[in-house]
N, C-alpha and C positions, 0 to 999 in steps of 0.2 A: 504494500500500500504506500503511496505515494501521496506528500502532500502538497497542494496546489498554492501558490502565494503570490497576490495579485495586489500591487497598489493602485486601488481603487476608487478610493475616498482622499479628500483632502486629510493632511496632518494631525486637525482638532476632533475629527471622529476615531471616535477610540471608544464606542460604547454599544454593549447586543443591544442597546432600547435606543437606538438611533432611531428616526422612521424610514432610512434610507437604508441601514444595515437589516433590518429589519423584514425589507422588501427583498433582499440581496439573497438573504438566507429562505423565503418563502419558494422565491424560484431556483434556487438550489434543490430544495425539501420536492420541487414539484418535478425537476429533472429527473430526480435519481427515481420517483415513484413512476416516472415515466419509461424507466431503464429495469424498473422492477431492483431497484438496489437501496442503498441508504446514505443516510450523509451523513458519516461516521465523527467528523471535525468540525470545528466550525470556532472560528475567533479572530475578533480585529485589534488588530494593532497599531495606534497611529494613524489612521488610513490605509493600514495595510489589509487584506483579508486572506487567511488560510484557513483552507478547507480540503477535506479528503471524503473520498466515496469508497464502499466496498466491494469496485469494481472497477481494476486495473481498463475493461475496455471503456468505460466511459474517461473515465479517467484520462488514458492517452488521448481522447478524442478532444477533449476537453484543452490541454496540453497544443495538439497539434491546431486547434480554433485559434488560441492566445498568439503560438507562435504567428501564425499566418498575419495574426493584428498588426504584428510588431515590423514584420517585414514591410 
């Protein structure tokens, strides 16, 4: 299992009762029950957000989405 870490929010969010983390983690929770898996992590940092599923193939899929962003 692999964890995913995404800065994603500005600096001053750093709280799960954000209403924007909050939204983050709902469409997470609806991904993985769309994959039939769970979302086993879940914590921000900062603005940062790491998260992990217990499912290496969503997972990389997830990974390889990010990468393609970046490029």
């Amino acid at each position: 299992m692999g964890v995913i870490e995404v800065d994603l929010f500005s600096r001053d969010v750093n709280s799960l009762d954000h209403p924007e983390v909050i939204k983050f983690k709902a469409l997470l929770k609806s991904v993985a029950n769309e994959f039939n898996c769970n979302l086993l992590h879940f914590e921000i940092d900062h603005g940062t957000v790491l998260f992990s599923f217990d499912d290496d193939l969503l997972t990389a899929e997830i990974i390889k989405i990010l990468h393609e962003k970046v490029e």
